[in-house]
C-alpha distance (Angstrom), angle and dihedral (degrees) to the residues before:
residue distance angle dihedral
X1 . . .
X2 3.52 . .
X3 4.30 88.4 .
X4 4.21 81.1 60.6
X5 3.69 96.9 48.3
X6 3.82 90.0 48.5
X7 4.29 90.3 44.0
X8 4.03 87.9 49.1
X9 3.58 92.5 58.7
X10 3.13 100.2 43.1
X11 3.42 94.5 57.3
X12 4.20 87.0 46.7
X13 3.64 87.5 59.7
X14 4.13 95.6 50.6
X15 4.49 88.0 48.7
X16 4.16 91.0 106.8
X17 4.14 109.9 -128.5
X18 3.77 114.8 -129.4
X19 3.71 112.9 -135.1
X20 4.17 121.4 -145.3
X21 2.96 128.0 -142.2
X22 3.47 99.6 -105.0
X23 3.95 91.7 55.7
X24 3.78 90.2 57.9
X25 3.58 91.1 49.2
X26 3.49 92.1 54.6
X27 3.94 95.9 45.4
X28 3.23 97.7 40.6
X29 4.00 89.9 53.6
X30 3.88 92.2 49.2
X31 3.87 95.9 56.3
X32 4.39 82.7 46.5
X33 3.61 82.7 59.4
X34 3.79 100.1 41.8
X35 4.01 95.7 45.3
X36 3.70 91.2 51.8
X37 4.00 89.8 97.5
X38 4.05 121.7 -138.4
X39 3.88 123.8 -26.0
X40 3.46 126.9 -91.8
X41 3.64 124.1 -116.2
X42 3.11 127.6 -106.5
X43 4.08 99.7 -102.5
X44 3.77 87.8 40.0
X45 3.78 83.7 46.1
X46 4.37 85.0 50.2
X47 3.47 94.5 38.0
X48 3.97 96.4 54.4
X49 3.98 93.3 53.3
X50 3.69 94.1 39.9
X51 4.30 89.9 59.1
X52 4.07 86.0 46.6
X53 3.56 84.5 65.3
X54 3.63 108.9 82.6
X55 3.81 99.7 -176.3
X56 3.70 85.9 50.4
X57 4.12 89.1 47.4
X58 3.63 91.5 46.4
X59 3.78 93.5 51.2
X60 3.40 95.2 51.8
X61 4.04 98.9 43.6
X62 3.99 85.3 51.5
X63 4.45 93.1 47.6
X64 3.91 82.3 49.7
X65 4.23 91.4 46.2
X66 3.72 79.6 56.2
X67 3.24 109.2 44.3
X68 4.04 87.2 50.5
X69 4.10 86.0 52.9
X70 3.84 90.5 50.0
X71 4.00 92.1 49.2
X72 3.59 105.0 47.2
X73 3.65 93.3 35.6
X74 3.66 91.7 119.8
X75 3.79 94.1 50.7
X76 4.00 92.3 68.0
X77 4.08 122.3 -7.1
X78 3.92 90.4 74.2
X79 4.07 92.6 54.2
X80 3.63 96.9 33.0
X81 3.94 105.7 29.6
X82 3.55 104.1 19.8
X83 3.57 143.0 -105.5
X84 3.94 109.1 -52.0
X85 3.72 94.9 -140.4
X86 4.00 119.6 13.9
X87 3.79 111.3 99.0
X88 3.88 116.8 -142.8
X89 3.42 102.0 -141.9
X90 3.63 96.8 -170.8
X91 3.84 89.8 62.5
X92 3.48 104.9 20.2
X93 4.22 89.4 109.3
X94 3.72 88.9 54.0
X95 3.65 99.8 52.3
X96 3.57 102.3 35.5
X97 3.81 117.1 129.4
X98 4.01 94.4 -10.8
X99 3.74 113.8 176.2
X100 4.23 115.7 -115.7
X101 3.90 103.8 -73.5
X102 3.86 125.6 158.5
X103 3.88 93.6 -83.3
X104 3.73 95.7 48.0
X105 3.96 103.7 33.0
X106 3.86 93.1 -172.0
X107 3.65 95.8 25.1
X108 3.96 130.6 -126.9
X109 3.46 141.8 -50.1
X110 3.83 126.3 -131.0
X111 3.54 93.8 -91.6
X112 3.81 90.3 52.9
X113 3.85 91.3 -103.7
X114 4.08 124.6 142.2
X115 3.81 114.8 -90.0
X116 3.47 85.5 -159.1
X117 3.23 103.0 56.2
X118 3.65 99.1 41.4
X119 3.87 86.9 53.6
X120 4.22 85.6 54.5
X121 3.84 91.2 50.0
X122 3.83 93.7 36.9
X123 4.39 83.0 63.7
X124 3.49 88.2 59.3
X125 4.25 91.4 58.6
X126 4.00 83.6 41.5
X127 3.47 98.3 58.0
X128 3.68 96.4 27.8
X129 4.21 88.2 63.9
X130 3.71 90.2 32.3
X131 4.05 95.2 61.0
X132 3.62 95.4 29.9
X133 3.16 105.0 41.3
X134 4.43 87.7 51.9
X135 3.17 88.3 49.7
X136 3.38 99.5 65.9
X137 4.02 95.8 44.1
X138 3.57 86.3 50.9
X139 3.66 102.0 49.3
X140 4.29 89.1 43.8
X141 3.66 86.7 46.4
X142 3.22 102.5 45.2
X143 3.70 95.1 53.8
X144 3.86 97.7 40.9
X145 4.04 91.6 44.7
X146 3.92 92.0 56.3
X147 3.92 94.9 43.7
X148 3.71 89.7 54.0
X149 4.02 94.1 41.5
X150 3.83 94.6 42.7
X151 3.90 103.7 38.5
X152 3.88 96.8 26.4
X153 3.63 120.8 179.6
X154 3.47 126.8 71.3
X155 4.12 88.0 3.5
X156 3.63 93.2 55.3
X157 3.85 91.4 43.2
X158 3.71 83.7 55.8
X159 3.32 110.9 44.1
X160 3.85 96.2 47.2
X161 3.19 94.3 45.7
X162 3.95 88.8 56.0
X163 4.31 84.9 46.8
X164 3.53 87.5 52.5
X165 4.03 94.2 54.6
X166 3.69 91.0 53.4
X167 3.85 89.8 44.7
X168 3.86 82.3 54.5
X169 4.32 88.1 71.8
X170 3.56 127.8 74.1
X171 3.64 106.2 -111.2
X172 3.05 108.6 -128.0
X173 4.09 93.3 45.0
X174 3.91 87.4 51.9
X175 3.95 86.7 59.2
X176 3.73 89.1 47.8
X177 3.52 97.3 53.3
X178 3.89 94.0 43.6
X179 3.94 92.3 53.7
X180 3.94 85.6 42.1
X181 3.77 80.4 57.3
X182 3.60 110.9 41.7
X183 3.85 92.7 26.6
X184 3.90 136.1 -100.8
X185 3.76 110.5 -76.4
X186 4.65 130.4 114.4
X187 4.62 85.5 -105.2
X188 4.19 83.2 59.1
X189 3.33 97.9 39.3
X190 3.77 98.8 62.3
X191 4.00 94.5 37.5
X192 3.94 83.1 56.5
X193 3.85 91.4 43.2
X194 3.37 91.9 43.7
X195 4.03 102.9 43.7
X196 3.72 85.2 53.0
X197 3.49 95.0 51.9
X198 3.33 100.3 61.8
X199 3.92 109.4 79.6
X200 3.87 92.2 62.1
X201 4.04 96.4 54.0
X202 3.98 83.4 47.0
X203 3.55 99.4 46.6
X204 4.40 87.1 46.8
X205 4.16 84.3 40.5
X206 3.78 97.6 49.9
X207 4.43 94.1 46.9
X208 4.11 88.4 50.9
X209 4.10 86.2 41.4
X210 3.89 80.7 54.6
X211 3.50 99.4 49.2
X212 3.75 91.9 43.6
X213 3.92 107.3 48.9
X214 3.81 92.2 56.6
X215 4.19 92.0 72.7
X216 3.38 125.5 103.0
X217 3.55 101.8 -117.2
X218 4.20 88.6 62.8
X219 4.03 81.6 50.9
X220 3.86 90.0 57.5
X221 3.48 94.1 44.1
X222 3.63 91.1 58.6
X223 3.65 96.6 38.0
X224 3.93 86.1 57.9
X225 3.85 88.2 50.7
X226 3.31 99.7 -104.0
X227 4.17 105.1 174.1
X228 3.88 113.2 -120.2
X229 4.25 92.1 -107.6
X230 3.35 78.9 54.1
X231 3.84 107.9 58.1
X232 3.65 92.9 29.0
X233 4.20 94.5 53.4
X234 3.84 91.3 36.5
X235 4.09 111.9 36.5
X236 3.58 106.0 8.4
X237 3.82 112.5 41.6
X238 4.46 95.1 49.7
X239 3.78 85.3 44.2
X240 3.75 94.3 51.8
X241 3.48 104.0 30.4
X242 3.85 103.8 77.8
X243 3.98 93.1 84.2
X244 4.08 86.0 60.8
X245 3.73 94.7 45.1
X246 4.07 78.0 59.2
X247 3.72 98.1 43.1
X248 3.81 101.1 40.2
X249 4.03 91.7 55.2
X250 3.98 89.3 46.3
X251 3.86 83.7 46.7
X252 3.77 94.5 48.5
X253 4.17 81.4 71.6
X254 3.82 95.8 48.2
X255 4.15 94.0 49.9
X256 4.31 79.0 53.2
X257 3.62 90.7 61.1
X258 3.57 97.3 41.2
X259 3.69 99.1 55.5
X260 3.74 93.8 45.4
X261 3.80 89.5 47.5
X262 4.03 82.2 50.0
X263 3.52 91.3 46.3
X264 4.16 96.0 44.6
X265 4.02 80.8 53.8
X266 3.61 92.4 51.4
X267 3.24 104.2 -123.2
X268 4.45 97.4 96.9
X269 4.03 121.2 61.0
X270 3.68 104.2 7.4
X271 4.52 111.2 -134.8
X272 2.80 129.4 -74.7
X273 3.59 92.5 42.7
X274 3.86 100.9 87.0
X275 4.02 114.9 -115.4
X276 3.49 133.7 171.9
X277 4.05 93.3 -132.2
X278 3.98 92.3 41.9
X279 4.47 90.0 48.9
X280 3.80 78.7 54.7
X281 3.53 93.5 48.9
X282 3.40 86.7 48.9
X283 3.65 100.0 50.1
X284 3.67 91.8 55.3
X285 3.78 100.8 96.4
X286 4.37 87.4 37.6
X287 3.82 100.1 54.1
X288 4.01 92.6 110.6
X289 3.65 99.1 28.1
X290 3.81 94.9 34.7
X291 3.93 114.3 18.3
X292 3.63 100.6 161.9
X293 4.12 88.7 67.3
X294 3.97 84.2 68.1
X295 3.61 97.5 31.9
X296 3.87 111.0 58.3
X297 4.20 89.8 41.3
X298 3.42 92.7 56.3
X299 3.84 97.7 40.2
X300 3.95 83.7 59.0
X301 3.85 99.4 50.8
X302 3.97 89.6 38.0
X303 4.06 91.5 54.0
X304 3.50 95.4 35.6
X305 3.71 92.0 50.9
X306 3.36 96.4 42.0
X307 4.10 89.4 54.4
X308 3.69 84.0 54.5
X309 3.70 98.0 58.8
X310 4.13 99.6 35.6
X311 4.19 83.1 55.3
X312 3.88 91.1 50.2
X313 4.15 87.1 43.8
X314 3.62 89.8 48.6
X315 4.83 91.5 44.0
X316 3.86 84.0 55.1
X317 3.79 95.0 56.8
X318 3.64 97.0 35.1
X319 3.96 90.8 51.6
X320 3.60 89.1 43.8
X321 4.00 97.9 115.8
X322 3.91 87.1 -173.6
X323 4.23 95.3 53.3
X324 3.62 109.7 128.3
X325 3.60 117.7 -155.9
């Protein structure tokens, strides 16, 4: 009996089992998932989606081609453009207002100086006021934005009401005064741009600081004893900081166009130091007679501004933990 019982199963085990479609589907779908090896990090995670962007890549690959012009300016422009701000006397008449040719790629100025080479030196202002002048908003706003978030209270009552005061100013008119006050000049212009910077990156720094403190591992932390430098520098600020990674590149662009709007006023880089805003400013009374004066400047700040922003597009998607592909 037993012998029978044995014999049936056997044969039970040898009937072959057709598999669907489905089935395979499903199999073949779990062993995708299981040979796809360990996860990736976070960063590598962010760093992958940011170089599938290819506005973002191209952005970034153009800010670096201009840094690289502004730095080693020196090393070439003078010998092969031209010196940016002497005036040759002696042949100023001659070269005064020439058309783009193969010795002057952008053409000349009034005064017989290199477009081009203005427009290389003029980066280095651009960049100088766009970093600097971020920097400083970020580093007040950062600092303000998590005192109000973290401690609340009177400290949040104060310090957005004092955001909301400057947010009470045109922007642009707030600058103007500032320089007016301190004086025109490129150290004043990015202490104004920068002061005036700061109540947006607190007011974005203070709503992630919100959203963050509330989780359970900042409860731990505290329950543990974990000072208040402590779980502010070490769980709060890397978990809330992504959003200003995002909005200090995009504002990198904006603090451009303010100091060559300062400049075009008069009132940012003072001639002859070369600007972008004070070539345009320049151009003005050529843009007929003389177009290229007007057109290579603003090519510059409009690519290098537009880099700017399509690398700050392409942070907030690649730091986007919730992005699905």
């Amino acid at each position: 009996m037993v012998s029978d019982i044995t014999g049936f199963d056997d044969k039970r085990r040898e009937v072959p089992v057709e598999v669907g479609a489905a089935d395979e589907l499903a199999v073949s779908e779990d062993l995708e998932y299981v040979e796809t090896g360990p996860a990736r990090s976070l960063r590598a995670d962010a760093l992958r989606r940011l170089r599938k962007n290819k506005l973002a890549v191209a952005g970034l690959i153009w800010i670096i081609i201009v840094i690289l012009i502004a730095i080693t300016a020196d090393l070439w422009a003078p010998r092969w453009l031209g010196d940016p701000v002497e005036i040759d006397s002696t042949t100023a008449a001659e070269r005064m207002l020439l058309s783009p040719s193969w010795d002057h790629p952008f053409g000349t100025d009034k005064l017989g100086r290199d477009v081009a080479s203005r427009v290389v030196y003029g980066a280095r202002v651009s960049l100088m006021v766009g970093v600097l002048a971020v920097a400083i908003a970020v580093t007040l706003g950062l600092i303000l934005g998590a005192l109000a978030a973290y401690y609340g209270g009177i400290w949040d009552a104060i310090i957005m009401r004092t955001a909301d005061v400057f947010f009470a100013f045109p922007y642009i008119l707030f600058a103007i005064v500032l320089i007016a006050l301190l004086g025109p000049g490129l150290q004043n212009v990015f202490i104004a741009i920068g002061v005036l910077g700061w109540p947006s990156i607190a007011r974005v720094f203070r709503s992630s600081i919100l959203s963050v403190k509330e989780n359970e591992y900042v409860d731990a932390a505290r329950a543990m004893g974990a000072s208040t430098r402590r779980i502010l520098i070490r769980h709060i600020m890397p978990n809330a900081v992504a959003p200003i990674i995002v909005y200090a590149t995009m504002s990198v662009g904006g603090a451009i166009l303010t100091e060559a709007a300062l400049s075009f006023l008069g009132m940012g880089v003072q001639p002859p130091d070369p600007s972008w805003g004070n070539m345009l400013d320049d151009a003005r009374s050529f843009m007929l007679t003389a177009p290229w004066l007007m057109i290579y400047p603003g090519i510059a700040i409009l690519t290098t501004v537009l880099a700017f922003v399509l690398l700050g597009d392409g942070l907030r998607d690649a730091l986007d933990v919730k992005l699905k592909e």
